[in-house]
Structure formats: C-alpha cells, structure tokens
C-alpha positions in Angstrom: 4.6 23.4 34.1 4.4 19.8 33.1 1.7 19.1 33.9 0.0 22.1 32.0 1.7 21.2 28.5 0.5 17.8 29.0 -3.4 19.2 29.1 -2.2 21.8 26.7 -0.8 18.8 24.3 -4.2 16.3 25.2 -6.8 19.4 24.4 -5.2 19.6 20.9 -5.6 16.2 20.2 -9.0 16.3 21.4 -9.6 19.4 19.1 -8.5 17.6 16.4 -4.4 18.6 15.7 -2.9 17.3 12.9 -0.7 13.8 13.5 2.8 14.3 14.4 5.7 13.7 11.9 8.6 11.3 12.6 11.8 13.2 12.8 13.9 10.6 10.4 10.8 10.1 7.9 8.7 13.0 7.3 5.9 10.8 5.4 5.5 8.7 8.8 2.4 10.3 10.4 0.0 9.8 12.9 -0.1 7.7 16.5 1.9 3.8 16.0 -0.8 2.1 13.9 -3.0 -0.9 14.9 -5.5 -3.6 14.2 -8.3 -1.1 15.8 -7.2 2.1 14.0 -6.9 0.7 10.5 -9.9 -1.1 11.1 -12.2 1.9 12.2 -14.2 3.9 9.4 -12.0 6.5 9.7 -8.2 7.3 10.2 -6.4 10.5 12.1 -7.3 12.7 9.2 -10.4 14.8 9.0 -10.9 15.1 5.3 -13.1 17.4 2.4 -14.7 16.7 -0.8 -14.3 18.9 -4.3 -15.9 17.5 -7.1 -15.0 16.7 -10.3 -15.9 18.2 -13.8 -17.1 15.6 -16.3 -15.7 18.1 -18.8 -12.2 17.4 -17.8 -9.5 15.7 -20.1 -8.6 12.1 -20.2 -11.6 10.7 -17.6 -14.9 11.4 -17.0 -14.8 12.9 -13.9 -15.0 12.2 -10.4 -14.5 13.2 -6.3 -11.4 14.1 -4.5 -11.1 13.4 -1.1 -7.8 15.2 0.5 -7.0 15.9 4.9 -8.1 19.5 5.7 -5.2 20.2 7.8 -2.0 22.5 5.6 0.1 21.8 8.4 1.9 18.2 7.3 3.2 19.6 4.1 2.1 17.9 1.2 0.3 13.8 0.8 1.1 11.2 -1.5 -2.2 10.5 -3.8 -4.4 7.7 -5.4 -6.2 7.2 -8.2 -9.6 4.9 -8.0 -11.2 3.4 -10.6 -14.8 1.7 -10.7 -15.5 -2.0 -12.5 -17.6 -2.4 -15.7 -21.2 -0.4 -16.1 -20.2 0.8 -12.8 -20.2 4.7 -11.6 -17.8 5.4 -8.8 -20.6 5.6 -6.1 -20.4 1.7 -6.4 -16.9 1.7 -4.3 -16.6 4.8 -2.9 -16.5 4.2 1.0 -12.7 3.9 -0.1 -12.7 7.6 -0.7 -12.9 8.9 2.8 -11.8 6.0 4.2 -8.0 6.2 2.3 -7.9 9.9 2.6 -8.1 10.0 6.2 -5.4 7.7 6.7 -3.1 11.1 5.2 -3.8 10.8 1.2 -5.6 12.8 -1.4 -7.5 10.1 -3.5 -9.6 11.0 -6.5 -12.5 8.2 -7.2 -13.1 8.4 -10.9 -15.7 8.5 -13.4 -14.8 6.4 -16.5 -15.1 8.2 -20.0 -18.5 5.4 -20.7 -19.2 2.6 -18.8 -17.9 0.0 -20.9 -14.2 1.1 -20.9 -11.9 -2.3 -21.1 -8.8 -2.1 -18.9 -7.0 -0.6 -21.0 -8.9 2.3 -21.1 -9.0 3.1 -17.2 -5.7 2.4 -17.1 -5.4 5.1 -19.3 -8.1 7.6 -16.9 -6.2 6.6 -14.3 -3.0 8.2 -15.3 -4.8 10.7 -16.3 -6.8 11.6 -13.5 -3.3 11.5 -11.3 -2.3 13.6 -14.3 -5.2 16.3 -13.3 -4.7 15.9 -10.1 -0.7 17.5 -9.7 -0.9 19.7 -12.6 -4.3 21.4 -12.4 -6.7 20.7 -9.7 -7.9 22.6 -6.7 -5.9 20.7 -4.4 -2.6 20.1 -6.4 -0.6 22.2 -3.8 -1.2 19.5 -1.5 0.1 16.9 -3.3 3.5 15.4 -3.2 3.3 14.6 -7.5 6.6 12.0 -6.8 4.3 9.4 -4.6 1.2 8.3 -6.2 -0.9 5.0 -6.5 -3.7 3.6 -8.4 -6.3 0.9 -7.4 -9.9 -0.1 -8.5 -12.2 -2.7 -9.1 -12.8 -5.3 -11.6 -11.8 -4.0 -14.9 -10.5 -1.0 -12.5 -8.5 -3.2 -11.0 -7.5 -4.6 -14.3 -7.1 -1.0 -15.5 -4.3 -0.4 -12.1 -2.3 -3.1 -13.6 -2.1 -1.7 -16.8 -1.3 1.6 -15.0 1.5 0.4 -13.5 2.9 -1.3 -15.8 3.0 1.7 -18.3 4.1 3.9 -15.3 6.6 2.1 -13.2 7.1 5.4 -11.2 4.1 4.8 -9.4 4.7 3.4 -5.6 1.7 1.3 -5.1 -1.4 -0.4 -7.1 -4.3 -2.1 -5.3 -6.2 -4.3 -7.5 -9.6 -5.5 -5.7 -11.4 -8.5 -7.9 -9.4 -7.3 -10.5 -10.3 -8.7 -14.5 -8.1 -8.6 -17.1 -7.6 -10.4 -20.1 -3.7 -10.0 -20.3 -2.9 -12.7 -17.5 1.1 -12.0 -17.4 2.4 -9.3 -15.8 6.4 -10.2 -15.8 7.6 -6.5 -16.6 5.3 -5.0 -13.6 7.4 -2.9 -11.3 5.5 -1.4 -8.9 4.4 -2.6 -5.1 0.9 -4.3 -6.3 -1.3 -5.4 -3.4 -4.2 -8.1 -5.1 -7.2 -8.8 -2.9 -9.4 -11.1 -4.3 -12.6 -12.8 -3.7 -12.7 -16.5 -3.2 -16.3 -17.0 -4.6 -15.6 -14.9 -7.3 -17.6 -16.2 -10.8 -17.1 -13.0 -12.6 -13.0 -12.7 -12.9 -12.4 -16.2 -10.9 -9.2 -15.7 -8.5 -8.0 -18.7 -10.9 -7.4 -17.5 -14.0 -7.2 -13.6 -12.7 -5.7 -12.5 -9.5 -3.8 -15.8 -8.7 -2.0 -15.7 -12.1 -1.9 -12.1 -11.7 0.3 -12.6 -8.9 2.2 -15.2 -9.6 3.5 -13.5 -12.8 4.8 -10.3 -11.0 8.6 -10.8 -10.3 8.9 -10.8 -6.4 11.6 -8.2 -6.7 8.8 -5.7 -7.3 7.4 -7.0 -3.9 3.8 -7.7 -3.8 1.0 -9.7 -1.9 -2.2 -11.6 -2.6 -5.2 -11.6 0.1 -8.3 -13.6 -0.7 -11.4 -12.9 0.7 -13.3 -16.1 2.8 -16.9 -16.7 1.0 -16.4 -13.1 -1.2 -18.1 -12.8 -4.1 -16.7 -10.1 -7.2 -18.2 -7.4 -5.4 -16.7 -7.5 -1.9 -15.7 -3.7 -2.7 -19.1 -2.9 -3.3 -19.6 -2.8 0.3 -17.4 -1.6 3.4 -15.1 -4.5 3.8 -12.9 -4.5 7.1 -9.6 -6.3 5.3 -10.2 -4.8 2.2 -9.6 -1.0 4.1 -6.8 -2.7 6.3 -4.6 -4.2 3.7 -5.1 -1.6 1.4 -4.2 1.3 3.9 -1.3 -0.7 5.1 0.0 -1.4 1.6 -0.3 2.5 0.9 1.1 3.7 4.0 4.0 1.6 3.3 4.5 1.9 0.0 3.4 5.0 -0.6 5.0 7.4 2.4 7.5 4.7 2.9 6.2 3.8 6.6 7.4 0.8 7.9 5.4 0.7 11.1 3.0 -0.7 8.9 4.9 -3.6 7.9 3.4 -5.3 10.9 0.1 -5.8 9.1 1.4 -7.4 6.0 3.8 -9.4 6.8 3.2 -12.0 8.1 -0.4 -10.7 6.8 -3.8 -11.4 8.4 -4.6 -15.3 9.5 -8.4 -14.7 10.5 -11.7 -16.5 9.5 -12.3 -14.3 6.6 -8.8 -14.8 5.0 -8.5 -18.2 2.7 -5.5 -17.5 1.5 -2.1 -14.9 1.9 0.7 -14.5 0.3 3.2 -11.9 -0.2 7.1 -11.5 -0.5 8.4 -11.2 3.0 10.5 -9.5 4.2 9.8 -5.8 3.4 12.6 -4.3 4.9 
C-alpha cells in the first residue's frame, strides 16, 4: 500500500500537480526553495497569458501572466512597469518568470512613452487596480498582497507607488531613475538592484541614495550588479530573477524559507555590492 501511494504521489508530480501548501502558512508553496530552482527559467507553476486592452483606464495596456492551476486558492500579484521610450516587451522575461514562482503579474503598457515616474507610478496602481476589480483573472487574486516593480523610470515609478500606497507588500526597483532622491516616508519592503556601470541613472546619485533614505524599519535591500550597465533587465539576468523572486516570495506570501537567499544575500562574482537590513524574522 505504501509503496503504491508513493508512485501514485511521484506520477502527479510528474504530471504536473499543483505545489503543496504548508499547514501553518497557506501562502508557503511549492518544494523548500534553492539556488537551482530560483535560478532556472521557470518555477513550480505552469502559467497562461490574457492580454491586455489598450482601451483600458488609467494604463495603456499590457499582458497578464497568472499559474493555471485553481487548486491553491488565490496568489498575491505584481504590477511591472517598463523604462522611458520603452514598451513592455523590453523586460518581459520577468512575466513568466515571476508568475511561475505562484503570482499573477501584469507587465504594462505606459499611457505614452515618455511618462515621468510619476506617471507610472500612477499606471501602476492602476493596473493593480484593473487587475482585482475587473479583469479576467481577478478571482484568482488575493487583492490584500500585491507588489510593484519596473525599470528605469518604472523603477522610479515603484517607488512613487509605494510611497502613495503603503499597503503594498513589496517594490522591486531594477536601474531605477528618479529625480526625487529621498524616500524617508517609504513603507513598503523595497528590493533595489542596480547596475554598477550604470551612466543613465548612476547607482550614485539613484539607487544608493534611494536606499539609504528608506528607514530600515521598512526593511529593504540593495544588490548591485558586477560590470551591469542600465539595461541589465533588458535581458534574462540570473540575480535579477533570484533576488526579485525571493524578495516577493517573502514579502509578498510572507515565506520565510526564502529568507535564506537574502540575508546574508548573494557573495558571487557578479555581485559588487549587498546590503540589506538583516535580520528578517
């Protein structure tokens, strides 16, 4: 008998079963994470597409990616903004990559592409707006944990995001730009990754002061990229989907088996600098 629930238990997994929920948290998901599953192009999840109308109210648009399986309840979300003149095809290897870690994300289109932070911040909101309230998938959607990232001015447009919506859980920045370069009344878990050759929004004068002006009681963390130019995102980047899963996961569904992976944080060759707020819990 045991031995026939165990091949009953391995075919599902090979046939693709939906991760197992903890008992005491019923966000933690999934096999015990690692270096070799967060670093793979995808996660547990298999995951669908449904576009986005441009015609839609308060952004221009976009793609949601959300796990296929009905049978974990409902998944915390993030919204995903591109940089300046940029469409979200530009980053959108995070889309799949996020979503099949157990998230819906929805990579947006900006209303033009010369929006200032400000603005995306904005289409942000508004696109996590869309998505609770009135989108295909909003059933399968927990509206109480969401998140925003994006690049350049997206990034710039997560911060200002967050800091008019301190109910958000997380905000991943990549390469971020902003001109505002003080962000003391910022609440929310916000994960910087920068790039150290950066010459469009210098770690310098953006994500370095970025972080430093976020109270650490807000917990946060700062990863800079070895040799990375403004558009690491542009690209698959191995860190870049680690950290930014991790951060999620932990923030976001509140999983603490991930805490392994930011604190103390990655040491490798293509990390120049780490910090972050230790210890998470």
């Amino acid at each position: 008998m045991f031995l026939a629930m165990a091949a009953a238990a391995a075919l599902a997994v090979g046939l693709g079963a939906a991760p197992a929920q903890a008992a005491d948290n019923p966000y933690e998901r999934g096999p015990a994470p690692t270096v070799s599953s967060l670093d793979a192009g995808r996660g547990p999840y298999s995951v669908a597409t449904e576009n986005v109308s441009s015609l839609v109210s308060g952004f221009g648009g976009g793609t949601i990616y959300y796990p296929t399986t009905t049978s974990d309840g409902t998944f915390g979300a993030v919204a995903i903004s591109p940089g300046f003149t940029a469409r979200w095809s530009s980053i959108s290897w995070l889309g799949p990559r996020i979503a099949s870690h157990g998230f819906v994300v929805i990579g947006i289109e900006t209303n033009t592409l010369y929006d200032q932070p400000g603005q995306r911040g904005d289409q942000l909101l508004a696109a996590l707006d869309y998505l609770t309230r009135s989108s295909g998938v909003r059933s399968r959607v927990d509206a109480s944990r969401l998140a925003v990232a994006g690049h350049s001015m997206g990034g710039g447009g997560s911060l200002e995001a967050s800091r008019t919506r301190p109910s958000l859980q997380a905000a991943v920045p990549l390469a971020p730009w902003n001109a505002t370069k003080s962000w003391s009344t910022l609440r929310v878990p916000t994960l910087i990754i920068g790039g150290e050759r950066d010459s469009i929004a210098p770690v310098a004068s953006h994500s370095i002061p970025f972080y430093n002006s976020i109270p650490s009681a807000s917990e946060k963390g700062y990863l800079e990229l070895n040799n990375a130019s403004h558009f690491f995102p542009q690209s698959v980047d191995t860190l870049t989907g680690r950290l930014g899963v991790a951060w999620l996961k932990r923030f976001v569904d509140n999983d603490t088996r991930y805490d392994q992976f930011i604190c103390p944080g990655p040491s490798s060759s293509g990390v120049s600098d780490y910090r972050n707020t230790c210890p998470l819990s």
